[in-house]
C-alpha positions in Angstrom: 1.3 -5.3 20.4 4.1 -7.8 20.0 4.4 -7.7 16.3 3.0 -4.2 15.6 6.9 -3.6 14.1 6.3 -6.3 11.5 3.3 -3.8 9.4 5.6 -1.9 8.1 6.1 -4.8 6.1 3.2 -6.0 5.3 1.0 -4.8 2.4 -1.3 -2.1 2.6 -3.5 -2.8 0.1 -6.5 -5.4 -0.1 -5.4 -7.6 -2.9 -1.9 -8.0 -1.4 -3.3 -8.9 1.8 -5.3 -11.5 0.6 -2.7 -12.8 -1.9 -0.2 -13.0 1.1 -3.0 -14.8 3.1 -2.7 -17.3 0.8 0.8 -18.1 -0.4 1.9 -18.0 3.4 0.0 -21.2 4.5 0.8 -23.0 0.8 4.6 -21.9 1.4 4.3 -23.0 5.4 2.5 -26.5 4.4 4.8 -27.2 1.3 8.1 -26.4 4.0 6.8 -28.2 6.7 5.6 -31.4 4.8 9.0 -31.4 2.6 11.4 -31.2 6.1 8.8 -33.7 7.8 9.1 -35.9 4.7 12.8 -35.7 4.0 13.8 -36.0 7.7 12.2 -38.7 8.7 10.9 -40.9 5.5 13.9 -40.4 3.4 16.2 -40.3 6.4 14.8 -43.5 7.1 14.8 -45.1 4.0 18.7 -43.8 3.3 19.8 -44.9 6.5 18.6 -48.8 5.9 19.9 -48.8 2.6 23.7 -47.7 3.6 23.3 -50.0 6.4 22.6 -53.4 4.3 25.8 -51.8 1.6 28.2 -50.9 5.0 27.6 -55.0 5.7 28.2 -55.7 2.0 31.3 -53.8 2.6 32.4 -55.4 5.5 31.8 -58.7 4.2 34.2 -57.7 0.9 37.0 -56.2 3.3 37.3 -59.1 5.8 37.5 -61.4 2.5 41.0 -59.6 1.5 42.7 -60.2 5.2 43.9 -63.4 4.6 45.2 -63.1 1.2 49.3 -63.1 0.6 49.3 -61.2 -2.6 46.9 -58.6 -4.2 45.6 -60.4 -7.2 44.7 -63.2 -4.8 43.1 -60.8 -3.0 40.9 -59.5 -5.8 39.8 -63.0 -6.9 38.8 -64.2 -3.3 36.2 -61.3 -3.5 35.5 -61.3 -7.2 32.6 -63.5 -6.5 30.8 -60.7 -4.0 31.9 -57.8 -5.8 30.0 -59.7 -8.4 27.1 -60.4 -6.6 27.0 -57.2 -4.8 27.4 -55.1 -8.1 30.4 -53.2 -6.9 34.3 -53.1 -8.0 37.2 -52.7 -6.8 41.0 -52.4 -7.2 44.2 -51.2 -5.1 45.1 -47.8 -5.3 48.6 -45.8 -4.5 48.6 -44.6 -1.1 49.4 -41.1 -3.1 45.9 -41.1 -4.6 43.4 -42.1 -1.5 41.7 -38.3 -0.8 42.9 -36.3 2.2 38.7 -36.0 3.4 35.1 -36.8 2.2 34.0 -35.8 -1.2 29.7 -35.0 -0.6 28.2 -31.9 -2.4 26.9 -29.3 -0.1 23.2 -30.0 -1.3 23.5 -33.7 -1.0 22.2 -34.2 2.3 21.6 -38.1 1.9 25.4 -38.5 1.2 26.1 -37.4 4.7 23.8 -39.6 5.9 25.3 -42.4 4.1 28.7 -41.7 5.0 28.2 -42.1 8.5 26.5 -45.0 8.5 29.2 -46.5 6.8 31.7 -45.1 8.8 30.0 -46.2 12.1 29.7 -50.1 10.3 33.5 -50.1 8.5 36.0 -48.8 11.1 38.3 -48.9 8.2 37.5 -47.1 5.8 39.8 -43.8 4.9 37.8 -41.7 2.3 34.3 -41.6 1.0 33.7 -39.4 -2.3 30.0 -38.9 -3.8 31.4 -36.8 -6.8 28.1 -37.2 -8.6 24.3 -39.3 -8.7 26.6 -42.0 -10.8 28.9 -43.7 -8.6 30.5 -43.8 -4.8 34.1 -44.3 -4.2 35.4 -45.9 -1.1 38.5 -46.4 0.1 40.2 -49.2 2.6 43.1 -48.8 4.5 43.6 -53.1 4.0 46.8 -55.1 5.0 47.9 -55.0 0.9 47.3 -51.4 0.8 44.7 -49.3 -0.1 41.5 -50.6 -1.6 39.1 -48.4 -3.4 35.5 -50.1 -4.0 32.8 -48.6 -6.1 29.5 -49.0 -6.1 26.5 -47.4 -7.7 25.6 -44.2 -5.7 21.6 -45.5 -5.9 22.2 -48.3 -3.1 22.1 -45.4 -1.0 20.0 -42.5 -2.3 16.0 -43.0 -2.8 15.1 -41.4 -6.3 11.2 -41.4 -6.0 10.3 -39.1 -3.6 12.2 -36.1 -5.2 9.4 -36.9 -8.3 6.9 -36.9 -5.4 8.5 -33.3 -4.1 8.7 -31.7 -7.6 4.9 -33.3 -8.6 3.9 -31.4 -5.2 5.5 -28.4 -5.5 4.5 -27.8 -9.4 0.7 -28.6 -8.9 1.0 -26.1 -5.8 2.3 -23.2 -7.6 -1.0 -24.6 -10.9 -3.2 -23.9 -7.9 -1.8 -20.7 -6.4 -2.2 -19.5 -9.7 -6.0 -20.7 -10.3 -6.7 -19.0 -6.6 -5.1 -15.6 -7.5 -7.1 -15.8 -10.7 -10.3 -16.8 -8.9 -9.1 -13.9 -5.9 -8.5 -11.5 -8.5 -12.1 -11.7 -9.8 -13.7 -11.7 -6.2 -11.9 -8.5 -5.0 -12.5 -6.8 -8.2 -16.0 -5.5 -7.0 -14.7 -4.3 -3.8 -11.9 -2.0 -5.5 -14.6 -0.3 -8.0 -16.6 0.2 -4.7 -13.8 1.9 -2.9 -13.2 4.2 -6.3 -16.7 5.0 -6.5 -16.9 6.1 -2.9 -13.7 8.0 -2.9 -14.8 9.8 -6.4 -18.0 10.7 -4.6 -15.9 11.7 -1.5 -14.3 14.5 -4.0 -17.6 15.5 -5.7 -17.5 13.6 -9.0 -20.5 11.0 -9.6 -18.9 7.6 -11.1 -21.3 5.2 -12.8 -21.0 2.0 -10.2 -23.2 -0.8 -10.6 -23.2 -3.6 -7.7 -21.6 -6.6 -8.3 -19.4 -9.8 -7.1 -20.6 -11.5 -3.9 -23.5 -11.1 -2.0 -22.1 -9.2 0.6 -20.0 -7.1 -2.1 -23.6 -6.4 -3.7 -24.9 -5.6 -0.2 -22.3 -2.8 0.4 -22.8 -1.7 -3.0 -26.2 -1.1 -2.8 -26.4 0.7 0.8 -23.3 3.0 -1.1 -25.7 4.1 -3.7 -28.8 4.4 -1.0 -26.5 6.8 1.0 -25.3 8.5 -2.5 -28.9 9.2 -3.3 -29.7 10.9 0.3 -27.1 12.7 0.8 -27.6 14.4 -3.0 -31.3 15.1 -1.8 -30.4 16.6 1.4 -27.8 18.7 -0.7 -30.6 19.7 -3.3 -33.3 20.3 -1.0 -30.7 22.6 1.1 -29.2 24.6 -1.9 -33.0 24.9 -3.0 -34.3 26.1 0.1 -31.4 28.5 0.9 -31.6 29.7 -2.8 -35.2 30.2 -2.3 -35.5 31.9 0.8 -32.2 34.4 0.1 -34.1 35.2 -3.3 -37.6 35.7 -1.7 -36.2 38.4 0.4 -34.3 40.6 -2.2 -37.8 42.0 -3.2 -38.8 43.0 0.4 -35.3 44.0 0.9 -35.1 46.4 -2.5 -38.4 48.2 -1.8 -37.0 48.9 2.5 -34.1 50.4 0.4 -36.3 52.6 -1.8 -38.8 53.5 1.1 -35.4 54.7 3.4 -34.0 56.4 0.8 -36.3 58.9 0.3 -37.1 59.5 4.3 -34.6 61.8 6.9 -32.5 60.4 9.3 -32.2 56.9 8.2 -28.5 55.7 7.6 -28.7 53.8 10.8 -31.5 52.0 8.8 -29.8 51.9 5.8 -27.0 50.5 7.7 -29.0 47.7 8.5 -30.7 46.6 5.4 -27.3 46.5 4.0 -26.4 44.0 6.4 -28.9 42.2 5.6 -28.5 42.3 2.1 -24.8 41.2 2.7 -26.0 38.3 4.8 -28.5 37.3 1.8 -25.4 36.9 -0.7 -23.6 34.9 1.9 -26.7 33.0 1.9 -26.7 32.6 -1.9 -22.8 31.8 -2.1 -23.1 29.0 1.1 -26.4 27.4 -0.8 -24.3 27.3 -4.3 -21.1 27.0 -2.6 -20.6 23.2 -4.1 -23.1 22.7 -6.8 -22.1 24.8 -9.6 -21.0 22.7 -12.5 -18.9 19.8 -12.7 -15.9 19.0 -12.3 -13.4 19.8 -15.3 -9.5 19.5 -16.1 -8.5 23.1 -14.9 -5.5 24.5 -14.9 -4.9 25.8 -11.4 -2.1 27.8 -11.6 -3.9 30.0 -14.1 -7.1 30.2 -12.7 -5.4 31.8 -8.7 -3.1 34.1 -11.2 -6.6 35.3 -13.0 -8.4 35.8 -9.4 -5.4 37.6 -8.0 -5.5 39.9 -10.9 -9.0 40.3 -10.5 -8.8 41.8 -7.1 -5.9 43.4 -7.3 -7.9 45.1 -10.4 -11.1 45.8 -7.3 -8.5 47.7 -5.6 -7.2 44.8 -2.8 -4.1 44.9 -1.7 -3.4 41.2 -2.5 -0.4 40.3 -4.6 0.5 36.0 -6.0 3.8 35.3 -4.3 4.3 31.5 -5.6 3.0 29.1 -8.2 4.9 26.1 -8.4 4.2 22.8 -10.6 1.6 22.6 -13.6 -1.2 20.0 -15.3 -4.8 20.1 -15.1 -6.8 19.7 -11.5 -10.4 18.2 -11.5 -11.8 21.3 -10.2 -15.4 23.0 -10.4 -13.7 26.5 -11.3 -16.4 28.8 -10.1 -16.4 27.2 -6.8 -12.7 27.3 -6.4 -12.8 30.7 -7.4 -15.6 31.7 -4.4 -13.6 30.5 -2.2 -9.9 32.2 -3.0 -12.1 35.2 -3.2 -13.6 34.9 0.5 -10.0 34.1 1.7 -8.8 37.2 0.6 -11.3 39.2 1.4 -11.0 37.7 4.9 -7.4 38.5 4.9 -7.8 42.1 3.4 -10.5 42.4 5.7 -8.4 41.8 9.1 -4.7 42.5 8.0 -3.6 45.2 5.4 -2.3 43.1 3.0 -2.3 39.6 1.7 -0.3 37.0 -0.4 -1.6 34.5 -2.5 0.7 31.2 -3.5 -0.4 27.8 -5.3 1.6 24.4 -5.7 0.6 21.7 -8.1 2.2 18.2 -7.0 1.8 14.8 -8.4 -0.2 14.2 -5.0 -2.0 17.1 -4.4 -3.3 21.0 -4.9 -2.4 23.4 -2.4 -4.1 27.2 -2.4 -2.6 29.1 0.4 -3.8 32.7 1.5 -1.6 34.3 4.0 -2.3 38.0 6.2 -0.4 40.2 8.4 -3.7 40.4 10.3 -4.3 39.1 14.4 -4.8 35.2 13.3 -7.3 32.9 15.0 -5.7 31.6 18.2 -5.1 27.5 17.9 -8.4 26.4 20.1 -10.6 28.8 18.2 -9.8 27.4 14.7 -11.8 24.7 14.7 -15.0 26.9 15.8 -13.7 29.6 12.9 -14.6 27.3 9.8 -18.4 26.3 11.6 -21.5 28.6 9.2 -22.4 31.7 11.0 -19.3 32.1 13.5 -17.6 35.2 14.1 -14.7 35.2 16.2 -14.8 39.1 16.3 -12.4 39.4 20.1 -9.3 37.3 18.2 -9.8 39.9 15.1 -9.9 43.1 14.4 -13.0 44.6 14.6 -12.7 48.2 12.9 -12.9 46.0 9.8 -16.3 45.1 10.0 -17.0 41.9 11.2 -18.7 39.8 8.4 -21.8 37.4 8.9 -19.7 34.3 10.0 -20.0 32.5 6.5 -16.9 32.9 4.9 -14.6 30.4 6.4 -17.1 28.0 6.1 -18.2 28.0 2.4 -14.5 27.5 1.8 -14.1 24.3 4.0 -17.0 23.3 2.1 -15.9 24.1 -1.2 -12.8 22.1 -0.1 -14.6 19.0 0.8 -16.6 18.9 -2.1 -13.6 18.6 -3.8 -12.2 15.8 -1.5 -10.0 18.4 -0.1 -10.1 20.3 3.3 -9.3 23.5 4.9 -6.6 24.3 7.1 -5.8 27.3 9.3 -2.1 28.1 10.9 -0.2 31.1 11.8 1.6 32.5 9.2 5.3 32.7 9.3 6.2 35.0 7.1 3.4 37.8 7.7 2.4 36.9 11.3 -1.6 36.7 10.3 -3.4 33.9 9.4 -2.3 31.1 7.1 -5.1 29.5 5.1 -4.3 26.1 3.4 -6.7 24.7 1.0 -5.4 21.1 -0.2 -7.1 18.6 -2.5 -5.8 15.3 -3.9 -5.1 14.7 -6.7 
């Protein structure tokens, strides 16, 4: 796009979008009508009134040519300068200005000068020194002549009141709109922070409200809130209920085996299973145990380190920067640091553990000296039940596929997400868990 440069300037956020939305066309129609208005109105307007004082002028100059002395000069024209409003004297040739007096803001002086100019050829100086008075000055046979005369002939006062009456009840309305604005987008921005609080796993009391289609949003938010927590019930139920169902089966296979010959392959098995029943378990509770609560995160990855170096892992906390409580559901948090370095104890032989606390965000990251997952495969790594057994190692035993995901889940429940890399400093696999803050 032409102008796709020009959004890096532009606000991001709703409320200054719609606040520039409308001061740009107030700004635009105040500019436009002021230029149109002073350009041509009170260009107009000046430009006959210096013509009708450039004749009143002329007619006072041509009166002082045929005069022999000044003072008979000055009372030949008396009777105009009377009439006229203006006076006049003669001046020292010493004390006529070198060039034009006119403010740099006074733009109907320089209309007014050259009108006058254009009308009296004669004329040597023209100073508008303030709103009070003009002097003039007229190279005449007797020497000069300065003439004064009152700086309104030429300047119209009333539409600067109409500009300034404009301009004030513009800025009374912009204010009344960004009230009014304020109100209207009010709804919207509760809606975004009850959908982003959701989006991290907290429940915020939102109530619909503002205009219609505000309200309509609103309520399809809390229809979709209400499904998606009964689709997450209903599966942590039936997960929880089928895992626990099969313990009992399970425990009395493990009884009956133990006291027959010849069954470790069998035993083998049913161990398996029982492994892939506690995945099940952890996956179905992954994200709905407890609520969220100010945790201090620094602590809680030094206590899990300490508890499996304690289990006998070779693990150890190589960094823990920055400080301040985390919404975090602890236990959850905890599952997943665990599966990560099991994972990486699992398929490298050791593993390093570092956390950052930022102002933004929380980053957990788990690092091996382990094969990795090759790029294209990391995506299908994190997916429930996927074992990616030919990138790893697989005298380690090979898992039932569930670890990587209850930690992307654990991450997104939190608003967060889970990233995989290659390590740099171990060669393995990086794991990145990062939540906002």
């Amino acid at each position: 796009m032409v102008f796709r440069w020009l959004k890096r300037f532009l606000p991001r956020g709703l409320y200054g979008r719609t606040a520039l939305i409308l001061v740009v066309p107030v700004v635009a129609l105040q500019l436009v009508v002021s230029f149109v208005f002073i350009g041509r109105h009170l260009g107009d307007i000046t430009t006959k009134m210096s013509q009708a004082l450039a004749h009143e002028l002329a007619l006072v100059v041509d009166e002082t040519a045929g005069a022999a002395t000044r003072q008979q000069a000055l009372d030949g024209i008396a009777p105009f300068l009377a009439a006229f409003d203006m006076r006049a004297r003669f001046v020292p040739p010493d004390s006529v200005p070198s060039a034009d007096q006119i403010r740099w803001h006074d733009f109907s002086a320089d209309m007014a000068r050259d009108t006058i100019r254009r009308i009296v050829p004669g004329i040597l100086a023209l100073q508008f020194p303030d709103n009070n008075v003009v002097h003039a000055y007229y190279e005449s046979d007797l020497g000069p002549l300065q003439i004064d005369f009152n700086r309104r002939r030429v300047r119209v006062t009333a539409p600067h009141q109409l500009i300034v009456t404009m301009v004030v009840f513009s800025m009374l309305m912009t204010v009344i709109a960004f009230v009014y604005m304020r109100n209207q987008l009010r709804p919207i921005t509760r809606l975004a922070r009850a959908a982003q609080a959701f989006g991290r796993g907290h429940n915020m009391i939102y109530r619909p409200a503002g205009a219609i289609e505000v309200r309509a949003a609103g309520h399809a938010f809390l229809d979709m809130r209400d499904r998606i927590e009964r689709q997450i019930e209903q599966r942590t139920m039936m997960l929880s209920g089928v895992s626990h169902d099969l313990r009992t089966p399970l425990t009395r296979l493990k009884l009956g085996l133990a006291m027959m010959e010849d069954t470790e392959d069998l035993l083998g098995d049913v161990d398996e299973m029982q492994k892939l029943l506690d995945a099940f378990l952890d996956f179905s509770r992954g994200t709905a145990e407890g609520d969220p609560e100010p945790t201090d995160a620094v602590d809680l990855i030094r206590q899990i380190v300490k508890d499996a170096q304690r289990a006998g892992a070779p693990v150890e906390l190589v960094g823990a920067e920055g400080a301040g409580p985390v919404m975090l559901r602890p236990m959850a948090i905890r599952r997943a640091v665990e599966n990560l370095i099991a994972n990486a104890v699992r398929y490298g032989s050791r593993a390093e553990v570092s956390v950052v606390v930022s102002d933004a965000s929380l980053r957990i990251r788990v690092e091996d000296d382990g094969p990795g997952i090759a790029e294209a495969d990391r995506a299908e790594a994190i997916k429930p039940f996927s074992r990616l057994d030919p990138a790893r190692n697989q005298n380690r035993g090979s898992g039932v596929g569930l670890g990587l995901a209850i930690v992307a889940d654990v991450a997104s429940a939190h608003g967060g997400s889970l990233h995989l890399d290659r390590s740099e400093r171990l060669g393995g696999l990086q794991a990145d868990i990062v939540i906002g803050r």
